[in-house]
Every structure is written in C-alpha cells, then in structure tokens.
N, C-alpha and C positions, 0 to 999 in steps of 0.2 A: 045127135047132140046139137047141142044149139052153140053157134058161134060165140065169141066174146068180140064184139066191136072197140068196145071201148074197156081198158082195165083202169076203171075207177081209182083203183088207188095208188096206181102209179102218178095217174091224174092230180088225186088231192099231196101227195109225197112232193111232187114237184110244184102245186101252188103252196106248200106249208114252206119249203127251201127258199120259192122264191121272194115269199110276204120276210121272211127270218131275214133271209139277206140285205133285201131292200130297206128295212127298217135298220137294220144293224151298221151298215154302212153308211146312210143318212143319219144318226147318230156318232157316228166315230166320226165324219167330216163333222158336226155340228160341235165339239169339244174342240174341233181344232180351231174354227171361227171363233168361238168364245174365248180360245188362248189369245187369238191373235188381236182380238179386242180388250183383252184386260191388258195383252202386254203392253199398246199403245196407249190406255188412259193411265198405267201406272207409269209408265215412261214420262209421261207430262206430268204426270204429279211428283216426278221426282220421287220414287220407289223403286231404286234399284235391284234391293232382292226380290219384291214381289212381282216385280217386270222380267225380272228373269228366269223365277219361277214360272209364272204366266207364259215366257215364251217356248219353257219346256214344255209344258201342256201343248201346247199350238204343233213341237216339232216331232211330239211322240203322235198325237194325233193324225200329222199327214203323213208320217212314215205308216203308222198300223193303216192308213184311205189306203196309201199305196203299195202296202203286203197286201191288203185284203183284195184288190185289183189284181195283181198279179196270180193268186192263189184262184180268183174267180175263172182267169183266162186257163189258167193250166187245168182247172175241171173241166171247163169247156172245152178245152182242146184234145183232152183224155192226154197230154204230156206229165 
C-alpha cells in the first residue's frame, strides 16, 4: 500500500475555513468603521436619530469582531 503524505482535503477544508473566516471577519470589522464614520458626520450634521442609529451599527459590529474572536480562540483552543 502506498502511503498518504498529505490528506489533500483536510488541506483544502482548512484553506476554505480559513479564506471564509478571514473575509467574514474583515467585513463584520468594516460595518463597524462605517457606523463609526456615519455616526460622526451625522453628529455634525446635527442628525440625532441617524447618529444614533449609525452608532448602533458601529456597537453591534464590534461586539459580533469581538464574539467572533473569542469563538475563533475557543476552536483553536479545542475549549
């Protein structure tokens, strides 16, 4: 029988997790920069609801960066 050096698709399993993750997470941070930038131009402009809305977008955004961090550490950790 001939050996298995490399299991290919445990290979591609773990480059498809890690490209999904990388992208997903660089997106969820990028919704939270975009709240945190609308809530300061509508703050100046004098848009109280929309700056507040705006700043919920920014605080749901860095709470999901920071579940999704912790979630990533506890896979990694097998906890």
């Amino acid at each position: 029988m001939i050996a298995t050096i490399v299991e290919w698709e445990a290979v591609l399993d773990t480059v498809l997790a890690s490209v999904v993750a990388g992208v997903g997470v660089t997106f969820v941070f990028s919704i939270a920069i975009w709240g945190v930038a609308r809530f300061v131009d509508y703050n100046r402009g004098e848009r109280p609801v929309a700056a507040g809305a705006a700043g919920l977008v920014a605080a749901l955004g860095l709470l999901s960066t920071g579940a999704v961090l912790v979630v990533g550490i506890l896979v990694m950790t097998g906890g």
